[in-house]
TORKEPA-807609 format. One record per residue (C-alpha): residue in three letters; z negated, y negated, x negated. Coordinates in nm, 2 decimals. Last residue first. Example, Ala and Ser with C-alpha at 12.3 -4.5 7.8 and 13.67 -1.06 7.14 Angstrom:
<pts>
[pt 'ser', [-0.71, 0.11, -1.37]]
[pt 'ala', [-0.78, 0.45, -1.23]]
</pts>
This chain:
<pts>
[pt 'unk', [-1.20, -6.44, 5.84]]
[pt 'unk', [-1.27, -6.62, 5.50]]
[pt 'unk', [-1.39, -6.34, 5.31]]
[pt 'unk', [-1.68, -6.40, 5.07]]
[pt 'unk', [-1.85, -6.24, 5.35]]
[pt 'unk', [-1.63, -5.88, 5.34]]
[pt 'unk', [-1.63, -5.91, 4.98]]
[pt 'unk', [-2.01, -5.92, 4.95]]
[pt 'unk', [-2.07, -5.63, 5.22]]
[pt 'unk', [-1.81, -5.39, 5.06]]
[pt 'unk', [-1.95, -5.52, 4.75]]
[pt 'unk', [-2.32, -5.40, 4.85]]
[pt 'unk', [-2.19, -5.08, 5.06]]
[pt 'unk', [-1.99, -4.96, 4.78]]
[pt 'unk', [-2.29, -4.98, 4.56]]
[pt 'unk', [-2.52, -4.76, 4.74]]
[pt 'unk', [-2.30, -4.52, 4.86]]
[pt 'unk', [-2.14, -4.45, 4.48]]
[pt 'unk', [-2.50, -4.44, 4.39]]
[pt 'unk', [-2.63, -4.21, 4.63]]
[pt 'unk', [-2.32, -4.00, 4.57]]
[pt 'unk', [-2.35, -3.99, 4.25]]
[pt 'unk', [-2.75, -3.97, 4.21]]
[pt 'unk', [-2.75, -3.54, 4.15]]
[pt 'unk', [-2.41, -3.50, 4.02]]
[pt 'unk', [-2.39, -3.80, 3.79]]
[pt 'unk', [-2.73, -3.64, 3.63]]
[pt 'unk', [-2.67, -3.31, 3.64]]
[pt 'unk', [-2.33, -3.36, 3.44]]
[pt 'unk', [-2.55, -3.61, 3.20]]
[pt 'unk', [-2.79, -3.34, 3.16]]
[pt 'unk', [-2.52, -3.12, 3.10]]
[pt 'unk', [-2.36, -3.39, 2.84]]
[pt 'unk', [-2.64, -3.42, 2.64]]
[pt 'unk', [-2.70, -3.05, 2.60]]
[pt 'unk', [-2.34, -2.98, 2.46]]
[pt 'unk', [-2.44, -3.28, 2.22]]
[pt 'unk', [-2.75, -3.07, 2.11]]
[pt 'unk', [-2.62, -2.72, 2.09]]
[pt 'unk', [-2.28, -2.88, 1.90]]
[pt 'unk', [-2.49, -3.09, 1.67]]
[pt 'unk', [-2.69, -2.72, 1.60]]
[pt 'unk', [-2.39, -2.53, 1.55]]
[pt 'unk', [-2.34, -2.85, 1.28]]
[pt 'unk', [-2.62, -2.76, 1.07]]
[pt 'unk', [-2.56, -2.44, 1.08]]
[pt 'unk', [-2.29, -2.41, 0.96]]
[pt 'unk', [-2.36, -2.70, 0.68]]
[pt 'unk', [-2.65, -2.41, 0.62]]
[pt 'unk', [-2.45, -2.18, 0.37]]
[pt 'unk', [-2.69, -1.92, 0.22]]
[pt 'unk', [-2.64, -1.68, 0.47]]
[pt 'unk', [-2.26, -1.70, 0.46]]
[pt 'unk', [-2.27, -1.68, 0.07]]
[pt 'unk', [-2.50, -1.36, 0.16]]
[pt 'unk', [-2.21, -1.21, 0.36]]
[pt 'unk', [-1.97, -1.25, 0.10]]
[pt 'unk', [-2.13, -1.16, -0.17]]
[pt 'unk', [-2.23, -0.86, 0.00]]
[pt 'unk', [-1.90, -0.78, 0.10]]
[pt 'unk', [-1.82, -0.82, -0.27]]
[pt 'unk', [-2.08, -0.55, -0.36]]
[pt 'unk', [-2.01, -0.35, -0.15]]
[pt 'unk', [-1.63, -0.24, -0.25]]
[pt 'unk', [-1.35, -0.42, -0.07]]
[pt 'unk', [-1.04, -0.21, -0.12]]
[pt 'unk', [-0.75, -0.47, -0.20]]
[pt 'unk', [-0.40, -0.38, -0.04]]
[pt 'unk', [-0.16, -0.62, -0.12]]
[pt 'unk', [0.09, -0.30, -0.14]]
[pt 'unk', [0.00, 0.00, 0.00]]
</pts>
């Protein structure tokens, strides 16, 4: 077989303990746990109040354009 390289133990050990060792991995799962976080509270969040909100302030400018009108 051509190209064919037989991995003995020892390099899959080097390989597997270089991934160990190597924390900029990890380091950035973590960003991605804590940002992924943000955003589901955020989710919740717009999906809890959103319609309470949206209500809210659509009646207030409804209400402010409909007496700034000059019917």
């Amino acid at each position: 077989m051509t190209g064919y390289r037989r991995i003995r133990r020892h390099d899959a050990a080097a390989v597997l303990g270089g991934f160990w060792r190597d924390q900029g991995a990890a380091t950035a799962i973590e960003y991605a746990l804590v940002a992924s976080s943000i955003g589901a509270a955020i989710a919740a969040t717009v999906y809890t109040l959103g319609d309470e909100v949206l209500t809210t302030y659509y009646t207030r400018i409804s209400e402010a354009v409909a007496s700034a009108s000059p019917n």
